[in-house]
N, C-alpha and C positions, 0 to 999 in steps of 0.2 A: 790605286791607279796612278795618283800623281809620283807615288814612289818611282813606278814602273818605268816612266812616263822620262823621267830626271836620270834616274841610274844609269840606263843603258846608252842615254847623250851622251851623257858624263865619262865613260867607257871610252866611247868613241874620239870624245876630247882629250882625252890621258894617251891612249893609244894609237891614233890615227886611222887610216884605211884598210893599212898596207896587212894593220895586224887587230884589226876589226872583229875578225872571228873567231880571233885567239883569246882577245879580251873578253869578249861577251860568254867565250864559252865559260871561261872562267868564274864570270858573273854568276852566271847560273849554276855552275857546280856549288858555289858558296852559296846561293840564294838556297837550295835545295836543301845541302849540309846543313845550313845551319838551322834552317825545319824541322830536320830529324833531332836533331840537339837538342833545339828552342823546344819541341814537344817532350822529348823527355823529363826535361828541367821542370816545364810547366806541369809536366802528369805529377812529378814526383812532386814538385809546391803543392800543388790543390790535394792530393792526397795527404798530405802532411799534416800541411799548417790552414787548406780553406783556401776559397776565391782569393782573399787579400793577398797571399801571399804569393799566388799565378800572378796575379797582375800587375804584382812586385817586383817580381821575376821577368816581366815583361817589360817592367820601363827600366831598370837595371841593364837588359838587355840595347833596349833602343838608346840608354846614354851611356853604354861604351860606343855605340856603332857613330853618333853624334861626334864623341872624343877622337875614335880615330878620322873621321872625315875633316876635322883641324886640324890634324895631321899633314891634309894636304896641301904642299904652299902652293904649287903650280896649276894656270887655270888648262895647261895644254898645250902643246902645240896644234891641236887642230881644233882648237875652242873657236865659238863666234867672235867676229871680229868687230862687230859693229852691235847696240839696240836698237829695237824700235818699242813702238807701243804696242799693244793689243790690237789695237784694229787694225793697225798698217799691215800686225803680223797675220792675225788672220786674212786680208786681201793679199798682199802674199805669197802666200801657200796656195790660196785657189787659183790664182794667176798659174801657178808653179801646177797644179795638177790639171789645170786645160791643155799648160805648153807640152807636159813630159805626160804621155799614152802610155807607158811602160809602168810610173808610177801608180797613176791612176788606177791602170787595171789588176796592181798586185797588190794596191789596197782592198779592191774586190775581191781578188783571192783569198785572201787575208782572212774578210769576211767570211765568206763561203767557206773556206776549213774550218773555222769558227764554229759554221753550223752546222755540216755535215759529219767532221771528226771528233771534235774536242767533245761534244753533245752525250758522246757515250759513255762519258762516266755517270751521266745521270743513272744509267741502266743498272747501274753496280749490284745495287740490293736486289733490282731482280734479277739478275745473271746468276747472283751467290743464290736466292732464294728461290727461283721457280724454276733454273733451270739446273743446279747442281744440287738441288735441297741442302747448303751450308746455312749454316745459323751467323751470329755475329762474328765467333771467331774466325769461319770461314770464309768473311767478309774482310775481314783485318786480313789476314794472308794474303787475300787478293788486294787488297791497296797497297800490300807489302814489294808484293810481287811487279806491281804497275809503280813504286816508285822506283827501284832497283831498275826497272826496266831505262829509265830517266836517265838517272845517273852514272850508268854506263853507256850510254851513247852519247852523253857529252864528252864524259871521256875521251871515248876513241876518237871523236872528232877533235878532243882538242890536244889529242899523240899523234895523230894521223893526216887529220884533213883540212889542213890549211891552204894548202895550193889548187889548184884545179878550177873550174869556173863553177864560181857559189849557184849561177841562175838553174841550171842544170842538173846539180846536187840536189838543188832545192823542189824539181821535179820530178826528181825520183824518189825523193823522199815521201810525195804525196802520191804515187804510184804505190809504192809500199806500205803506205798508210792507209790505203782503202783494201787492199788485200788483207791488211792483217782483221780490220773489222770485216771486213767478209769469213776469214777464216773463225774468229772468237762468235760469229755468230753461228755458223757452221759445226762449228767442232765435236767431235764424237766422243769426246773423254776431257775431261777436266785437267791430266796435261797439256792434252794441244791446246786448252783454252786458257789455261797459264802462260804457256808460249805466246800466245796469239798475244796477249796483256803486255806483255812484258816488250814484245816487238814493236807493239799498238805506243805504248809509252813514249817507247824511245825515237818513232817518227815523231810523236808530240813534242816531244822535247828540240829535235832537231829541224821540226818546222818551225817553232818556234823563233829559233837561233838565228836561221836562214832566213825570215822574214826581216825580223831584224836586222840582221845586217845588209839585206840587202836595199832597202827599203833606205837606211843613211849614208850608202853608196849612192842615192840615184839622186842624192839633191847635193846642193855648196853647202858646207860649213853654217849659214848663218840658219838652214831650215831644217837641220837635224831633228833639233826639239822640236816644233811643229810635226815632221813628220811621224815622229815615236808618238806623239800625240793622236795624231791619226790612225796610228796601227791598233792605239789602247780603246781608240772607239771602237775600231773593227771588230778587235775581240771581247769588244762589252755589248756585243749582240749577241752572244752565250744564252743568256738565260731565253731569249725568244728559241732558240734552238732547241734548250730542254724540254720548253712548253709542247714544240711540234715531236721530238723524237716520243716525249712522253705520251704523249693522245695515239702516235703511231704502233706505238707499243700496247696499249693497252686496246686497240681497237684489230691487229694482225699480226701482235705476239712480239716480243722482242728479237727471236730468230729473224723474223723478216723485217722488224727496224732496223735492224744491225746490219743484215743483207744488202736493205735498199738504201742505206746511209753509203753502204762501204761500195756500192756499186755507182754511185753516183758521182762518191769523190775520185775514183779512178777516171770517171768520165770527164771530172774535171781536171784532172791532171792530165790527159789524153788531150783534151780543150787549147789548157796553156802551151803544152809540147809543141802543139799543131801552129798555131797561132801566135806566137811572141817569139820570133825568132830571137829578137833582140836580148829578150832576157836571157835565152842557154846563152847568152855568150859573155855575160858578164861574171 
């Protein structure tokens, strides 16, 4: 979380405003990549050589990543300009989200996707198991499928969509995001619900993005990290999500948690469209 929390400041400090979503897209395609990488190194250690040697491979990993971050001499040109302390920082930032209504409520957003979208991966084993009868492997396929989905929509966002108003993007993204769990809960064949996964991903990934940046556009320079701190709380209210989707699933089927997830967050994206003029226009 504190990784989280520092990198994507840090993004913003190297690269500025102007090129904010170019950077971060970036971030994340390497955060992703290097998953896929980092797990195969590690599958193929613990196979090999045993735990020690996974965890070897792990901090071999973490002190190149160390190494090149010495690399960097420059703190930014849109780094903070000034310290303070903890407390000051914290009073602050709450100052800062009584003044700015925009901020505020797209940390509630924040939230609220948190619990209504990101929640469905909990579902995974029973998607693959009660509703396709796939075993493990067809469980793997399916996480396969849902990271591919990821990794090309940061892409094309970060070949395609840099210009245009992010608040806006960032609205239709969650329009799209509650269709596709409506549709993956829906689905009549195990293609469409591949599809649905892999669409489902790539809103994830691109709300993600769009929170993000949008969220260190709306405050100065000195409250960036504060704010990325507050979007990490946002979405470390996850697991309360899993708790509710899982009781909903097992007490009305996963079909209809999936349904009334994905129908709720469309209503919330219906909500912010209606309501936050301010934000389409950033």
């Amino acid at each position: 979380m504190i990784l989280n929390t520092v990198s994507r400041s840090f993004v913003f400090d190297l690269v500025g405003q102007e090129n904010g979503l170019l950077g971060m897209s970036y971030l994340s395609l390497a955060i992703r990549s290097g998953g896929m990488v980092g797990a195969l190194v590690v599958g193929f250690a613990l196979g090999e050589w045993g735990a020690g040697a996974g965890y070897f491979a792990i901090s071999v990993g973490c002190g190149c990543a160390f190494l090149f971050l010495g690399l960097i001499k420059s703190p930014g040109n849109s780094a903070p300009s000034r310290r303070g302390g903890l407390a000051n920082g914290f009073s602050e930032f709450w100052e800062e989200l009584k003044r700015n209504r925009i901020l505020s409520a797209l940390v509630l957003i924040v939230m609220s996707v948190e619990l209504l979208g990101f929640t469905s991966h909990a579902l995974m084993p029973s998607i693959a198991r009660d509703i396709w009868d796939m075993g493990p492997e067809g469980l793997g396929v399916l996480h396969a499928f849902s990271s591919a989905g990821g990794i090309i929509a940061i892409i094309l966002i970060s070949m395609f969509g840099q210009g245009g108003r992010h608040g806006l993007r960032f609205i239709v993204v969650l329009h799209v995001f509650g269709v596709a769990l409506l549709l993956l809960g829906l689905a009549p064949s195990v293609h469409i619900a591949i599809l649905a996964l892999v669409l489902m991903s790539g809103m994830m990934a691109l709300s993600d993005l769009f929170s993000q940046t949008l969220l260190q556009r709306l405050v100065p320079n000195d409250l960036r990290g504060r704010v990325m701190g507050a979007w990490t709380t946002a979405v470390g209210t996850g697991p309360l999500g899993n708790l509710e989707i899982g009781a909903l699933a097992s007490i009305l089927g996963v079909t209809t948690a999936l349904s009334l997830h994905g129908g709720a967050l469309i209503l919330l994206a219906i909500v912010t469209f209606v309501t936050f003029k301010n934000l389409r226009e950033i």
